[in-house]
Structures are given as C-alpha cells and as structure tokens.
C-alpha positions as semicolon CSV with decimal commas, in nm:
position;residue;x (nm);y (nm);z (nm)
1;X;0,829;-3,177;-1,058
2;X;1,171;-3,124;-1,201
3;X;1,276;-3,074;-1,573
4;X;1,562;-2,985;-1,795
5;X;1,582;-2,590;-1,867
6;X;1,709;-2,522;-2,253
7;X;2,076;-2,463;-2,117
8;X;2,072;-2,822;-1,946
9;X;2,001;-2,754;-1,591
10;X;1,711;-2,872;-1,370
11;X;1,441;-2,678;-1,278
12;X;1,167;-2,713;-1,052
13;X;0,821;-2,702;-1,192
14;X;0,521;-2,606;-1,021
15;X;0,213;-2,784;-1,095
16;X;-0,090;-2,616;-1,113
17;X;-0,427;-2,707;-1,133
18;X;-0,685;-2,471;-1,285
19;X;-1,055;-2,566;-1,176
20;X;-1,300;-2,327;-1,377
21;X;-1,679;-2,392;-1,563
22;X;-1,544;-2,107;-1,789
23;X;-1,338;-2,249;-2,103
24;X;-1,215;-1,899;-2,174
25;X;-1,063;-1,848;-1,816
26;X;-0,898;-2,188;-1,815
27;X;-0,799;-2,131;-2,181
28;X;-0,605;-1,802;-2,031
29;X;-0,474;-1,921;-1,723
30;X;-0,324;-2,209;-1,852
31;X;-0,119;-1,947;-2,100
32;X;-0,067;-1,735;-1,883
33;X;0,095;-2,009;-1,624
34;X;0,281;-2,242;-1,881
35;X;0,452;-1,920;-1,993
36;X;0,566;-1,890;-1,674
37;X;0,690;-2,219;-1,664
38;X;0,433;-2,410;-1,449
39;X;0,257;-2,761;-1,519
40;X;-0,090;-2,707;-1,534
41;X;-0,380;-2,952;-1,539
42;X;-0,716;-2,811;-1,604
43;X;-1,057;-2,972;-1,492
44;X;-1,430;-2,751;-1,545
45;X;-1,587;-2,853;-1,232
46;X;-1,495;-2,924;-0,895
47;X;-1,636;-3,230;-0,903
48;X;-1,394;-3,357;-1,180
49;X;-1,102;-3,326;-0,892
50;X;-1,153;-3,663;-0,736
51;X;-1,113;-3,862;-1,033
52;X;-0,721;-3,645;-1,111
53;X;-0,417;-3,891;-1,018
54;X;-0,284;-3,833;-0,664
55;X;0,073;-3,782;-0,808
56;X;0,179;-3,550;-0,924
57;X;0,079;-3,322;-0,630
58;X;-0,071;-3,015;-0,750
59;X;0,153;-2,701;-0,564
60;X;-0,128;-2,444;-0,623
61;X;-0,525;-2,496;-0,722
62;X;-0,673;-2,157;-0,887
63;X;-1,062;-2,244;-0,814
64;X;-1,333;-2,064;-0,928
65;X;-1,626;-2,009;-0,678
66;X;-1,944;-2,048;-0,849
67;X;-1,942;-2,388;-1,073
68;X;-2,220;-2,608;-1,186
69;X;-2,205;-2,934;-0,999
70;X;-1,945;-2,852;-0,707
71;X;-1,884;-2,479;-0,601
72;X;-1,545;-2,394;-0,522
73;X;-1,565;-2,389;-0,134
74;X;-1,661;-2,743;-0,138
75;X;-1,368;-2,812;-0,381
76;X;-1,131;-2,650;-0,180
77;X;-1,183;-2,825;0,117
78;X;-1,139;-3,142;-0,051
79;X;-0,816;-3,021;-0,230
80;X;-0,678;-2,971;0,098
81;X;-0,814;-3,292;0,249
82;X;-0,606;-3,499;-0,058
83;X;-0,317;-3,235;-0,072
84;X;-0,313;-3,106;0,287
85;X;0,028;-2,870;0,159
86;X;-0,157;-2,719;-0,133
87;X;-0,170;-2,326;-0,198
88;X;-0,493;-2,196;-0,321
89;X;-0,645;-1,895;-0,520
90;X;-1,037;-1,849;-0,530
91;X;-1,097;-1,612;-0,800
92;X;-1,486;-1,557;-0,856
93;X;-1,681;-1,299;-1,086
94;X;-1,972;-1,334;-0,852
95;X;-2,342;-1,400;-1,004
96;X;-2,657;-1,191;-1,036
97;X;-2,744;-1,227;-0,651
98;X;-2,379;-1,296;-0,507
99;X;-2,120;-1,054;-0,535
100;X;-1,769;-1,148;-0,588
101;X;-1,596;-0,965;-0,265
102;X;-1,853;-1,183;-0,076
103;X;-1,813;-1,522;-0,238
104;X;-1,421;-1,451;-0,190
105;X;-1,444;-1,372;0,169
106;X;-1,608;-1,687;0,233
107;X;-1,330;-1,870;0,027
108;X;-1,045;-1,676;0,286
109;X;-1,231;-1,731;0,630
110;X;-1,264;-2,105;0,516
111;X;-0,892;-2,207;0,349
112;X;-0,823;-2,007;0,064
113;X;-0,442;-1,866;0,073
114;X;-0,609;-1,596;-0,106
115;X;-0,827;-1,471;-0,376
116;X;-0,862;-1,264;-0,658
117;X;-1,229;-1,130;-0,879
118;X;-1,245;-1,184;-1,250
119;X;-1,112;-1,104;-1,467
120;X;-0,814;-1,114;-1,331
121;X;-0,534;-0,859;-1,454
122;X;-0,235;-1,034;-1,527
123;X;0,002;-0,932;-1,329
124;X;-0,104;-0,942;-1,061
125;X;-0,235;-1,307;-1,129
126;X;0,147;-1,378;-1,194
127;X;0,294;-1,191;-0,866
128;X;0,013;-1,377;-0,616
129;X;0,107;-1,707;-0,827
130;X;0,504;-1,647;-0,728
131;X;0,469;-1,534;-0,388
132;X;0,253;-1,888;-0,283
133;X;0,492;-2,078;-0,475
134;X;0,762;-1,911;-0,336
C-alpha cells in the first residue's frame, strides 16, 4: 500500500491486521501501529478472517492465541493458506490452565514468525513489528 507522506512523497504502508477477542488490546495496538504509520484492520475472532477482502494483502497478522470461536493457531494457518507471504506475531496472556510461554511455543513450532505474552510493552511490540516488516 502506498500513500502520500505530508512533504509529498510516497510511502509504503504496511497493512496490518490485528485479530484479538480483547477490545482493549485491539483498541491499543491499532494506536500504537497507526502511529507508526501502518494500515491496520481489526477483526475479534479468528473466525471473522475469512469474510476480510483478499486485497489489500495484510503484511503482518498480530493474533491472539486463545479466542472464542477460532483460537489463534487455527487462524494462523489459514492466514498463511490465503496470504502464503504474511509475517505473524502470536501474542497470548495464557488462561487459568494454559500458560502463555506454552500457548506461544505452539504458535512458533507451527508458523508463527514469532511471539510475544501480554501485555505487551511497547517497544518492543514496535521493534519486532519493524524487523518483520523490514
């Protein structure tokens, strides 16, 4: 995605999709990444993926583990099934049983470029998000 920066010039836009149940985490990514200058579309379940357009291709999917109706490693396979190129974070805050270093290992050994636990500290949400778009 390409727009025009305030001096005139093009710049390329990353587009990133946020996939969280929590409305406070997607509510703080999405600051968080628009300040940085990224596109972001936001959906609260995994399941809500299939029905996003095909274009724009999201660059990078942040995808929570743990989510009502489709869990994140489910969603991440089918991210990279419809966007084989796309770059994804698994960030989890695990659950009363399942703790998050577990859930996130899982998310590694089966696709995710990496992973972070919530919360997440922002900056180093910012420096992962620039070095897989980079």
């Amino acid at each position: 995605m390409v727009r025009l920066g305030e001096s005139g010039d093009l710049l390329t836009v990353s587009h990133v999709l946020v996939i969280d149940d929590d409305p406070l985490f997607r509510e703080i990514a999405q600051e968080i990444l628009t300040q940085e200058g990224h596109a972001v579309t936001l959906a609260d379940d995994g399941s809500k993926t299939a029905r996003l357009p095909s274009e724009p291709a999201p660059d990078l999917a942040v995808v929570d583990m743990l989510m009502p109706e489709r869990d994140g490693i489910e969603t991440i396979g089918d991210l990279q099934a419809r966007w084989p190129n796309i770059k994804v974070i698994a960030v989890s805050a695990g659950a009363r049983s399942l703790e998050p270093a577990l859930l996130l290992r899982a998310a590694k050994a089966l696709g995710a470029d990496a992973t972070m636990p919530k919360p997440v500290e922002r900056q180093a949400f910012v420096a992962l998000v620039r070095q897989l778009l980079a």
